[in-house]
N, C-alpha and C positions, 0 to 999 in steps of 0.2 A: 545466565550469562550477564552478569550487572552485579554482582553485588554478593556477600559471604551466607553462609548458611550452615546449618549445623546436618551432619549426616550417621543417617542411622546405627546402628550397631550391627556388628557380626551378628548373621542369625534372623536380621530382622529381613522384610520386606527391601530389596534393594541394594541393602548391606555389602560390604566389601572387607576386603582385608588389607590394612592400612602395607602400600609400598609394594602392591600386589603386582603381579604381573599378567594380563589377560590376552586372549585371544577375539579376534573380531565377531567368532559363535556366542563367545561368553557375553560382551558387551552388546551384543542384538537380541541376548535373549531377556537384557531388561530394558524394555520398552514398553511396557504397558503402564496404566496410567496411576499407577499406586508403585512403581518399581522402574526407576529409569536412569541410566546410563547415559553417557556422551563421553565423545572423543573429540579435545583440542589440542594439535598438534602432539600427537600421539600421547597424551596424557588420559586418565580417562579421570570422571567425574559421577561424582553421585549425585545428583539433581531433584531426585525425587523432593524432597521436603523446601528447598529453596526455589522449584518452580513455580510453586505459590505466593512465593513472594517478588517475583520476578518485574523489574517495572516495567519489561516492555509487553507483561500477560504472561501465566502460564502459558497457555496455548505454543505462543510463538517458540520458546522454547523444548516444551513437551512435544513437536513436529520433530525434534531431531533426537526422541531419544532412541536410543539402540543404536546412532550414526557417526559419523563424523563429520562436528559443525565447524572445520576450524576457517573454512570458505565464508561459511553466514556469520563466524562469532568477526571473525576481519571484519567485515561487510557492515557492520551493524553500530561498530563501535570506535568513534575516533582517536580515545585514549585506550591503548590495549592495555599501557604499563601501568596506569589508573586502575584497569578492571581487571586485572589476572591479580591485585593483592585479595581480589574476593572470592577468588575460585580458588584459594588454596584451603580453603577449613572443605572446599568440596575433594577434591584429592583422595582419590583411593588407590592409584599406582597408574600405570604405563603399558601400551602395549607389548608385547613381547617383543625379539630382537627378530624374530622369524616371520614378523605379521607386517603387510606389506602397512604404508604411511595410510593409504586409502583404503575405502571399505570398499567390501563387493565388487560391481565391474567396472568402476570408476577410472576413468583413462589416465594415468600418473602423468602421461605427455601432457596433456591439455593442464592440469592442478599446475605442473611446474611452469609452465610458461605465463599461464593467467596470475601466477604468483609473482613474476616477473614484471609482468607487464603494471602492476600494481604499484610494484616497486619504483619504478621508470616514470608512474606518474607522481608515485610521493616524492621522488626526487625533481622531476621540473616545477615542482608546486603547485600542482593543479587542484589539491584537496585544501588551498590556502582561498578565503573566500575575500571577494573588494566587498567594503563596508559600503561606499556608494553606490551599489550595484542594490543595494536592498535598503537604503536608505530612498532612493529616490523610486523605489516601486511600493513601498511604503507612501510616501509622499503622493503618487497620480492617483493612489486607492482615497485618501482621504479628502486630496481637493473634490474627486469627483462626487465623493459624500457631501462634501460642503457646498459646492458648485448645485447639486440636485435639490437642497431643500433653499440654498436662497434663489435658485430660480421660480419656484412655489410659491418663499416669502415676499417676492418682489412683483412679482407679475398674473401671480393666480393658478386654482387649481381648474383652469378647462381641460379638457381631455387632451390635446396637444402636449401642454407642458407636463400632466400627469402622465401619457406616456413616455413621454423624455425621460421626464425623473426615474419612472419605472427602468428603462434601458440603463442610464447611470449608475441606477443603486445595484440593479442585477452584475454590468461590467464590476462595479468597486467589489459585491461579491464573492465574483468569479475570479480576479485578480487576489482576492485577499483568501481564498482558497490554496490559489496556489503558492502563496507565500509562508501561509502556517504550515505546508506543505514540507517548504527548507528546513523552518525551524524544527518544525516535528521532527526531521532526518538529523537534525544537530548538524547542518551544511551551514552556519552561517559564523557562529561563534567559538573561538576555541575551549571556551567553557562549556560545559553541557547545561550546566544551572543557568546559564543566562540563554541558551538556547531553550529549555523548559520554560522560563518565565515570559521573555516573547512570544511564545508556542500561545502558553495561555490566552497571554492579553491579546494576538490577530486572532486566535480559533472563540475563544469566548468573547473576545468585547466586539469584535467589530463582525463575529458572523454568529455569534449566540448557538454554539455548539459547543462539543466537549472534548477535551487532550488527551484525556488515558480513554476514552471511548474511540477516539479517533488515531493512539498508539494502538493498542492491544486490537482492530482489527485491521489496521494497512500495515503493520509490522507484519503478521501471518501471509499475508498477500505478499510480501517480497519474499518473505522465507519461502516458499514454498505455493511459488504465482500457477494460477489456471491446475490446481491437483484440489481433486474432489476431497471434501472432507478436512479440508486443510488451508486452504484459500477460499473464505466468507465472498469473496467477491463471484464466485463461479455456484454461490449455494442460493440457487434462484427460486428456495423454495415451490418447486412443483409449477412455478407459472413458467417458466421457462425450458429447454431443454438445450444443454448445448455441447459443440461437440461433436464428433461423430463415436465415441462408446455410450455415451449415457444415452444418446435417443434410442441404442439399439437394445440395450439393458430394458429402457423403457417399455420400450416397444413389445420385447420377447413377453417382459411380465404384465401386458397388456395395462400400464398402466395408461390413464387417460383423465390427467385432472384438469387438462386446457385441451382444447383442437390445436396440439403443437405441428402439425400444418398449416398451420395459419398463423402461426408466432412472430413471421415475421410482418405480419401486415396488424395486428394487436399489440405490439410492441411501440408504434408510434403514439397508443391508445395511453398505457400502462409503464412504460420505460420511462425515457424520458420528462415525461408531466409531474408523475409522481413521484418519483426517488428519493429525492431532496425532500419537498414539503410534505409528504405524508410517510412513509415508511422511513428515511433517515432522523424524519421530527420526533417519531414516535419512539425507535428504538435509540437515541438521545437522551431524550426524558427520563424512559423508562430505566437507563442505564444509571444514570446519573442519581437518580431517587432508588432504584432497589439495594445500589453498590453503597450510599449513603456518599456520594462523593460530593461532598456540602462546597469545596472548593471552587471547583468546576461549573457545577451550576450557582454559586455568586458571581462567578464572571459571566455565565451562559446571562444572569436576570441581566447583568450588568448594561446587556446590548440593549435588551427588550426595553430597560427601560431608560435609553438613551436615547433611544429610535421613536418609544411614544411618545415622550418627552417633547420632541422634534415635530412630530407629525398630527396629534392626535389635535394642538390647536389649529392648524390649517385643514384637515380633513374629519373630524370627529372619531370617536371609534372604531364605530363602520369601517368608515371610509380609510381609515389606516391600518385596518385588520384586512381588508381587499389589496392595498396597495402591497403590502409585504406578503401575501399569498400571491402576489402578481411576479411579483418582485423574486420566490423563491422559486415560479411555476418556468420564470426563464433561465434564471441559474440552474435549473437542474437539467433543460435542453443541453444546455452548452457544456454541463461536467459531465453527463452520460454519453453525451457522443465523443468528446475528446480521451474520458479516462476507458471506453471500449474498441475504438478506432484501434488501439495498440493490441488487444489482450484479445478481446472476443472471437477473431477470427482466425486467431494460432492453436495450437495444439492446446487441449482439454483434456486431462484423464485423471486416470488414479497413480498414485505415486509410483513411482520411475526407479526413485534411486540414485538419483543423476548428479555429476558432476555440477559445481555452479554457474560454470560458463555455458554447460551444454542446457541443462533446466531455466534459464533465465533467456537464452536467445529463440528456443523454442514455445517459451511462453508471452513472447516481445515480438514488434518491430515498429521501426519507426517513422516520420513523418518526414518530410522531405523540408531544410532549412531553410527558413525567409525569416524577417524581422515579421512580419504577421503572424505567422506559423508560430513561433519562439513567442510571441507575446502572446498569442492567443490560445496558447498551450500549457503556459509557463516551461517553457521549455520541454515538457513531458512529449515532442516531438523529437527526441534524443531519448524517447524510454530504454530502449536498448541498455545505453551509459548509463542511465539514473538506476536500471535495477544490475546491471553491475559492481556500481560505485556509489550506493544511495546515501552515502557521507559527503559526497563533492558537491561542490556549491555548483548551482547549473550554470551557471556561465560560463562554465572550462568544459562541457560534453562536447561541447565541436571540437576542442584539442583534442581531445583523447578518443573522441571516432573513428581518423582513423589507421589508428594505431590496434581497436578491436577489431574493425572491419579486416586487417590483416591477418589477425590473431586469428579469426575464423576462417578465411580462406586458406589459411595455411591447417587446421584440420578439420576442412570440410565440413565445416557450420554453417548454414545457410543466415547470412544476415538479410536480413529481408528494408527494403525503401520503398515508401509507397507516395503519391503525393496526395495532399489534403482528402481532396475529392475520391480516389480511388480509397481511404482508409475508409470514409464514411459508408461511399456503397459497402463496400467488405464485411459491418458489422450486418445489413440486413441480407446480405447474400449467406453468409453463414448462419442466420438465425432458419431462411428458408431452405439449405444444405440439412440442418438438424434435424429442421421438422420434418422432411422426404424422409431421411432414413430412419424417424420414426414412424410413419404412416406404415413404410415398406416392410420394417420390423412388427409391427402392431400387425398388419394385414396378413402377411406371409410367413411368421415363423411360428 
């Protein structure tokens, strides 16, 4: 969904017949991963050999095929009339006149109104972004860079002002996380190329990470948030369980690779501390050098070696390989408790099939508004809005709140509002909810 592709022949794996006319059995039954189907507004597509070359990952597209992604393909992409000139070498015919707009049990009521309510907000301009609104959160990120090492340069490194600096450079971090954050979603510019090339320069220069490492797995997280096997962000590799299907899946096949009764009191051990500096460092790197993305990582060195450059004359090597271990050990607190607050302690399974208003409010909820909350969030205390509308610049999620909040009460979607403090307890109350009903599953069934 991005871009033109050449598609198979009659005959072949995937294959169609050019102007065809299909049924929603015919397009589910190519969904496997050599043979794949999609439905955009009722046109159907052959994808298989262009989701390889897909920029926002395979993956994220190969999650929908056999489906209809005209929800995610909206959702995903600010110029549609840009990107439907590259799905036409995809093009292999149309639903039938007899096959409903939607797949499976999908509620037409809820697609039509959520398609409305879309409309409503492209008309009052809320997907139009203020340029000062991200020039000057730009701007508090980099004085507090400049602010931390001339307080260093001028007054010394005793432990006082080296923790300072440390809190500094972690906030200018955690702030310029969430701002590669926009760019990546292409909320800020009406170009997408200048929304990628800023992407770059906050995600590689000023946090010494990677774009297409950091598209190709939070694109999948929005497609298809908290569904096993399909959302990296719920794939906790065996140290975690979560949930209430997977600990009891667990449990039945007596798996037992942690004491996940006790996950949630190891989790303050292992979550948290390490995310960021060791498992995101690593899988980073290693992304970046096996994929050969030379680009990427000249702006990932880019940081590192702006950052020794900066520090290594006032602290030595040592001492500026501790500070930046220090420095990442507190950023990763602050992004694992805000980026789980919303997600970890809502619904968790295997795919659904679901509509995108109902799969996205059931994988969501939100944080209760204040100018702390919103700064200390970057707004992702409106996650609700942001994984319904993940193109809108975040400064318009409180317009359009609540206009979904209505949208859900009129069919019975539970919008969930929590405040700060209650989001935080929630993620360790549900990590020890999983681990019970693993223990219970493990012992008794």
């Amino acid at each position: 969904m991005g871009g033109g592709g050449q598609l198979t022949e009659p005959g072949e794996p995937g294959g169609g017949r050019d102007g065809g006319v299909y049924t929603w059995e015919e397009v589910q039954s190519h969904s496997s991963r050599n043979d794949q189907w999609l439905v955009i507004d009722r046109k159907v597509y052959n994808i298989t050999q262009w989701a390889k070359r897909h920029p926002g990952g395979f993956r994220v597209i190969s999650h929908y095929a056999g489906e209809d992604a005209t929800e995610a393909f909206t959702a995903f992409h600010p110029d549609l009339t840009f990107v439907r000139k590259f799905l036409k070498p995809l093009l292999i015919g149309e639903l039938a006149a007899t096959e409903p707009s939607q797949d499976r049990n999908k509620n037409a009521a809820i697609i039509r109104d959520f398609h409305s309510l879309r409309a409503q907000a492209e008309s009052e301009g809320l997907f139009r972004a203020r340029p000062l609104f991200f020039c000057l959160h730009l701007g508090h990120i980099v004085l507090l860079e400049a602010l931390a090492w001339l307080m260093i340069w001028l007054w010394g490194t005793n432990w006082i002002l080296t923790s300072l600096c440390a809190v500094m450079l972690a906030t200018a971090q955690s702030q310029a996380g969430w701002l590669q954050h926009d760019f990546g979603h292409l909320s800020v510019f009406k170009k997408s190329r200048w929304n990628h090339l800023l992407h770059k320069f906050i995600i590689g220069h000023l946090k010494g990470a990677s774009a297409n490492w950091w598209n190709h797995r939070h694109f999948q997280h929005h497609a298809k948030p908290n569904i096993f096997r399909k959302d990296p962000d719920v794939n906790m590799l065996s140290v975690f369980v979560v949930g209430t299907t997977q600990p009891v899946e667990y449990g039945i096949k007596k798996i037992k690779h942690m004491p996940y009764n006790h996950q949630h009191q190891y989790f303050f051990l292992v979550g948290p501390p390490l995310l960021i500096p060791v498992f995101f460092h690593i899988q980073i790197m290693h992304t970046m050098i096996s994929r050969h993305d030379w680009v990427d990582l000249v702006w990932s060195m880019s940081y590192y070696l702006r950052y020794f450059s900066c520090y290594i004359p006032l602290y030595g090597l040592f001492g500026s390989l501790a500070l930046i271990s220090f420095v990442r050990f507190l950023e990763s607190h602050w992004f694992v408790w805000v980026t789980q607050m919303n997600h970890l302690p809502m619904d968790i399974d295997h795919e659904k099939h679901q509509d995108w208003l109902t799969m996205q409010l059931q994988a969501t909820c939100n944080i209760e508004q204040s100018f702390f909350n919103d700064w200390f969030s970057g707004h992702l205390n409106f996650q609700i809005e942001h994984h319904l509308f993940p193109t809108m610049p975040r400064h318009n999620y409180h317009l359009v709140a609540p206009q979904v909040r209505a949208l859900c009460e009129k069919h019975g979607i539970p919008y969930q509002m929590k405040t700060l403090r209650q989001g935080l307890v929630d993620i360790v109350k549900s990590l020890k909810n999983s681990g019970d009903l693993w223990l219970d599953a493990y012992l008794h069934k």
